[in-house]
TORMI-400067 format. One record per residue (C-alpha): x, y, z. Coordinates in steps of 0.05 Angstrom, whole numbers, padded with zeros to 5 digits, always signed. Example, Ala and Ser with C-alpha at 12.3 -4.5 7.8 and 13.67 -1.06 7.14 Angstrom:
2
+00246-00090+00156
+00273-00021+00143
***
This chain:
408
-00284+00052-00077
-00341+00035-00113
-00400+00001-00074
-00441-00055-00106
-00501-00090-00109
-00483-00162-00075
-00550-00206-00054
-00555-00199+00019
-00547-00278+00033
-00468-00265+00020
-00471-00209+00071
-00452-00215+00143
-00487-00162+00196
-00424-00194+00244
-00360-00184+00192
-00388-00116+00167
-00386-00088+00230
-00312-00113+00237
-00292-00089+00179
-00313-00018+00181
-00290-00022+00257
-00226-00027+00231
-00225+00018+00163
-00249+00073+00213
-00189+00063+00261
-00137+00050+00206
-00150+00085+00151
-00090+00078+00112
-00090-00003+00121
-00018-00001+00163
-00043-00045+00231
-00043-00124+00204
-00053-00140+00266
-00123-00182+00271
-00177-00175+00306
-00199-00212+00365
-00259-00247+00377
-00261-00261+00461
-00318-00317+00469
-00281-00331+00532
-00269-00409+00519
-00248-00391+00447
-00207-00336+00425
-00221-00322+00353
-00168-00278+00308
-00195-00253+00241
-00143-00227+00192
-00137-00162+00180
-00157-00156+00103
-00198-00217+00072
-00264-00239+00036
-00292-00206-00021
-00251-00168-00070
-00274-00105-00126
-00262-00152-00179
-00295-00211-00153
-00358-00160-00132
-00361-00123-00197
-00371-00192-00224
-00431-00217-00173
-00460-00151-00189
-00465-00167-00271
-00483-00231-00263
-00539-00226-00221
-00564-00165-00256
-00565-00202-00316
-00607-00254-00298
-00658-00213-00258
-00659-00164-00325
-00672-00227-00377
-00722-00270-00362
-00723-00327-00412
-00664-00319-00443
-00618-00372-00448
-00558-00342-00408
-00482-00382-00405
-00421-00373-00361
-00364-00392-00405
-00331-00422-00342
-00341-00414-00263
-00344-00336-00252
-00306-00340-00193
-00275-00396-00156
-00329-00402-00108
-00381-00460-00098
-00440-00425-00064
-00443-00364-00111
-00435-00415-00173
-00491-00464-00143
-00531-00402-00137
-00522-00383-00211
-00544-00452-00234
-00602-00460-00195
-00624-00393-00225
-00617-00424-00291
-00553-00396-00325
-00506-00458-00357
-00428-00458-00343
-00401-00477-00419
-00323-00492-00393
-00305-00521-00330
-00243-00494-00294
-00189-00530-00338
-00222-00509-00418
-00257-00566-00411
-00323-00554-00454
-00387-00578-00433
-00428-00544-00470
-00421-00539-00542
-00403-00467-00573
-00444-00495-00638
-00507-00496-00589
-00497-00417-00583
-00538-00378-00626
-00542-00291-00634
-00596-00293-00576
-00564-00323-00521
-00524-00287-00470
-00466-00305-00451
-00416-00276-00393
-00349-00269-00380
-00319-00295-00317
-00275-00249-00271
-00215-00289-00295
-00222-00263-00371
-00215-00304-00427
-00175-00310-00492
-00182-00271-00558
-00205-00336-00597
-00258-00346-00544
-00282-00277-00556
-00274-00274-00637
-00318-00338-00635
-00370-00308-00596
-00371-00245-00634
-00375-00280-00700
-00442-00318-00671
-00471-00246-00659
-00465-00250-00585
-00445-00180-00553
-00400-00195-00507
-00382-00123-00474
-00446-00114-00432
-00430-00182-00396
-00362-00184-00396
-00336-00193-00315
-00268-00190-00320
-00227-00169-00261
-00202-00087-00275
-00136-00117-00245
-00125-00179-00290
-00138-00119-00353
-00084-00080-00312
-00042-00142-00322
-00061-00148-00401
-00050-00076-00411
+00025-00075-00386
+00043-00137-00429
+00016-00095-00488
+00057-00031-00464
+00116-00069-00450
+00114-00109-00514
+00107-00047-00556
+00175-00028-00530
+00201-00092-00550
+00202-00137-00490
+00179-00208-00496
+00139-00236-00433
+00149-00287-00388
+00078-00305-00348
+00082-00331-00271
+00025-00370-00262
-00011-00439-00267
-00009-00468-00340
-00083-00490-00332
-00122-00428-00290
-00170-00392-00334
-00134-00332-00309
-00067-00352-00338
-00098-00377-00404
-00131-00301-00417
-00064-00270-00393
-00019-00313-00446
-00079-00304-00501
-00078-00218-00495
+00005-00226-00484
+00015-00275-00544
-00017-00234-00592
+00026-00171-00577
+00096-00209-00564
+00133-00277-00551
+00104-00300-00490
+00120-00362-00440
+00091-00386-00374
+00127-00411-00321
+00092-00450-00261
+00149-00428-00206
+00214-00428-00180
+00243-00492-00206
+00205-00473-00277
+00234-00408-00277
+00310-00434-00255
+00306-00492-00322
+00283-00432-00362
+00343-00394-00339
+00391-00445-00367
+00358-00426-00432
+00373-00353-00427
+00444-00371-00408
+00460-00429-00463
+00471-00483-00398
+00421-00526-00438
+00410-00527-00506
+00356-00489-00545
+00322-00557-00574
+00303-00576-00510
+00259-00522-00486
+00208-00542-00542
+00201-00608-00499
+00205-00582-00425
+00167-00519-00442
+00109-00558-00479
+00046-00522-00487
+00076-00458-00454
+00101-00412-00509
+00081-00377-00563
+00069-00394-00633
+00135-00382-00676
+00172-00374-00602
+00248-00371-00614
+00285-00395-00553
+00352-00367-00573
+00319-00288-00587
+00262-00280-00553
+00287-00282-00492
+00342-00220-00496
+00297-00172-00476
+00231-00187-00436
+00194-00169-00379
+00152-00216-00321
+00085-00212-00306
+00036-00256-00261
-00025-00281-00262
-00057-00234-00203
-00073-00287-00152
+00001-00318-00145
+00034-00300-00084
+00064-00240-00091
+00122-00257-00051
+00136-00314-00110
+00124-00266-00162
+00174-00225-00139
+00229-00273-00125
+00215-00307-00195
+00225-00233-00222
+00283-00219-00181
+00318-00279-00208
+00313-00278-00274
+00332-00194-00269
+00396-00226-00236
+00409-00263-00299
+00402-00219-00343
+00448-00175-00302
+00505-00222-00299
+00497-00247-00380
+00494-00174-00410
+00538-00145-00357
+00486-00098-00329
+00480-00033-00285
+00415-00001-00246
+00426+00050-00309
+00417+00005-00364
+00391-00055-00333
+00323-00039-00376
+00362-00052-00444
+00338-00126-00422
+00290-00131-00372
+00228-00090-00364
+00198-00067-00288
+00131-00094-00282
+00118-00094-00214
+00057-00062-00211
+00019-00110-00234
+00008-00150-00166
-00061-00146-00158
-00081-00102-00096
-00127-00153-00059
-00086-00207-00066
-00031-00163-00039
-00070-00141+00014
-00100-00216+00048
-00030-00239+00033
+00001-00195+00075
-00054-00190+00130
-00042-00267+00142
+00029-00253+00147
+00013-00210+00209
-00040-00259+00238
+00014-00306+00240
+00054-00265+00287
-00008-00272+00340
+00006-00341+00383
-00054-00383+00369
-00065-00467+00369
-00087-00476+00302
-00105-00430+00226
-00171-00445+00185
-00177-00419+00119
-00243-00413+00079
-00251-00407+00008
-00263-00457-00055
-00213-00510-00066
-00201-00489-00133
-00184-00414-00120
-00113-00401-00130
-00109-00341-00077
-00143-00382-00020
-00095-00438-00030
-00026-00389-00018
-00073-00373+00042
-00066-00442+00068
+00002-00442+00040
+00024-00389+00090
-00012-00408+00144
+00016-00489+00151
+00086-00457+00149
+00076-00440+00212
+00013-00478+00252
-00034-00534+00233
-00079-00512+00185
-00152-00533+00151
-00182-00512+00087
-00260-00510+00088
-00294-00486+00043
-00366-00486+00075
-00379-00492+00164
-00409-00562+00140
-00336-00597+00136
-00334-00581+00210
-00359-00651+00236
-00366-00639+00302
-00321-00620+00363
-00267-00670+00341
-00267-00679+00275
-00254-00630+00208
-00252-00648+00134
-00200-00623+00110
-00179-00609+00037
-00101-00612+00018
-00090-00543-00028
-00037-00584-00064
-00070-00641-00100
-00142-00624-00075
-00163-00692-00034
-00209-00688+00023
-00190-00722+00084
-00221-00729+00155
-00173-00699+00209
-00188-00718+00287
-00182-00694+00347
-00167-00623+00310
-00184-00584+00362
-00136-00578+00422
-00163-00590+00495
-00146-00526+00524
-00170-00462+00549
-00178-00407+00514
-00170-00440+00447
-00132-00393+00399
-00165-00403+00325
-00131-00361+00267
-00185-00347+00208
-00186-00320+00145
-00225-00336+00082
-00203-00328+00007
-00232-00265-00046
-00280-00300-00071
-00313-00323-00004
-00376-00296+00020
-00371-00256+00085
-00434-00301+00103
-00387-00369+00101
-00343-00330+00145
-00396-00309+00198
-00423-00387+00192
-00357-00419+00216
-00354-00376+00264
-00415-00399+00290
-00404-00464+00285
-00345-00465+00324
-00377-00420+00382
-00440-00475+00371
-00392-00526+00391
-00359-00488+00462
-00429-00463+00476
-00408-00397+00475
-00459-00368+00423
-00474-00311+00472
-00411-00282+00475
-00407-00282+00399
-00471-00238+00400
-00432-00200+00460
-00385-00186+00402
-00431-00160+00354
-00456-00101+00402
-00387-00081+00413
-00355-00074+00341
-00420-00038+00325
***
């Protein structure tokens, strides 16, 4: 896989040597098992897969390029490029102007644009009207366009799927910039519709089925279809797709269930089951896939306690953390400075995105068993940090330098 150019502060010396530890000894990615970190008083499990994804470096790479490669130009981020709050506080303070924030909400003008100014595209994407816009001010948008390879993987089988006459149904949140690009490129191709999750997806069922009648969806469904979308035939034949940092697992079962539907209205079999529903299961995104299922064997190590690290906005970190507190108490950080001290953590919840102080987090017992893992668009650096900060707090800072000869 392509290497790329990501500023050394994001870099760790300690979870680079893990890492290629581990790619050596398991080349085809099959042990999920984590890897230890023995500071003796603390027992530190990293997950298996987790950090830094292709799309999310592909997208450090342009942006930083593009700076260093136009000085005095007036250069915009149409919304955060990644869902992280270092790298974003690092583009600012080098001068470059976010014009959306995370919901579409404009702070910056488009008017204020002119054909000089550069402008990039985040790794989320964004819509076709977004882009037309740009293009009709003169601004190239190509060259600094960051969007993911995997979320065009996603765009690309909605257009196949739609050219063989399959509507699609979107799993993903309403609001993401992710899922606002993904219904955009859909939309213009077929009758489209999000749907947020499970109990979305069952209401939307009743459609499909006639339980609740067709005027109705226009209400519940709000802001979710289609122009010209026609509840009572667009719905005969379409396929599902997700916006690539879901969990896959809810992907799936949102797929499944609606293919179940479909099989018991038109009477289906495994032979003609694609008469009304098309298989799009390839386009889970591979890194999502991957830290997704490397938590799910972390969780199968005994341990006191899971911290996850990652932006509070970033949909894949938060299904982290939504794993993880099925099964142990969890914290979401997002930077080693929400660790207080010994006893106490702030602590962000991943569902409505408060901060609270937790105390007396940590367990008095030896060894202390910490689970870790951080979300794709968190520097390896944060990682390393935390992990300092907690062997700061045991005193145990020479056996995490102990730990650095050894993986190396």
């Amino acid at each position: 896989m392509k290497q790329f150019n990501v500023p050394l502060e994001y870099r760790s010396p300690l979870i680079t040597a893990i890492k290629q530890y581990r790619k050596a000894a398991d080349k085809l990615k099959k042990d999920l098992s984590p890897t230890l970190l023995d500071l003796g008083k603390v027992q530190i499990y990293l997950a298996r897969h987790f950090g830094f994804c292709y799309g999310v470096e592909n997208a450090i790479e342009i942006a930083f390029s593009t700076v260093a490669e136009n000085p005095g130009k007036r250069i915009f981020l149409l919304s955060e490029m990644i869902h992280n709050p270092q790298v974003n506080a690092d583009l600012i303070a080098m001068g470059v102007q976010f014009m959306q924030d995370t919901y579409g909400k404009q702070i910056i003008s488009f008017d204020e644009l002119t054909g000089e100014d550069i402008v990039i595209i985040p790794a989320f994407g964004t819509t076709l009207d977004i882009e037309a816009l740009l293009e009709s001010k003169g601004i190239a948008t190509a060259k600094y366009n960051t969007t993911c390879p995997f979320v065009e993987k996603v765009w690309n089988r909605s257009e196949q799927i739609a050219e063989k006459g399959y509507s699609i149904v979107i799993h993903g949140k309403p609001k993401h910039e992710e899922t606002r690009a993904t219904f955009s490129h859909a939309a213009v191709h077929t009758a489209t519709v999000v749907v947020n999750d499970m109990k979305e997806t069952v209401e939307l069922a009743k459609y499909i089925t006639g339980e609740k009648p067709a005027s109705e969806f226009y209400t519940d469904f709000k802001g979710r279809y289609s122009e010209g979308f026609d509840i009572t035939k667009d719905l005969v034949k379409f396929g599902v797709v997700n916006q690539t940092t879901q969990l896959a697992t809810d992907t799936q079962a949102i797929s499944d269930y609606l293919k179940n539907v479909m099989i018991r209205k038109y009477q289906l079999t495994t032979e003609t089951i694609d008469q009304h529903f098309a298989d799009t299961r390839d386009t889970l995104c591979y890194a999502t896939n991957d830290n997704q299922t490397a938590v799910g064997g972390m969780l199968e190590t005994e341990a006191d306690l899971a911290i996850v690290i990652g932006g509070y906005n970033s949909s894949n970190t938060s299904h982290l953390v939504e794993l993880c507190e099925a099964k142990l108490p969890t914290y979401f950080i997002d930077t080693p400075d929400r660790i207080l001290d010994k006893h106490s953590i702030v602590d962000c919840n991943w569902h409505t995105k408060e901060q609270r102080t937790v105390t007396h987090f940590l367990p008095e017992k030896e060894p202390l068993r910490i689970l870790i893992t951080s979300g794709a668009s968190c520097p390896d650096a944060v990682v390393e940090s935390v992990i300092k900060k907690i062997a700061a707090l045991y005193k145990v800072e020479q056996q995490l330098e102990n730990q650095l000869i050894i993986f190396k």
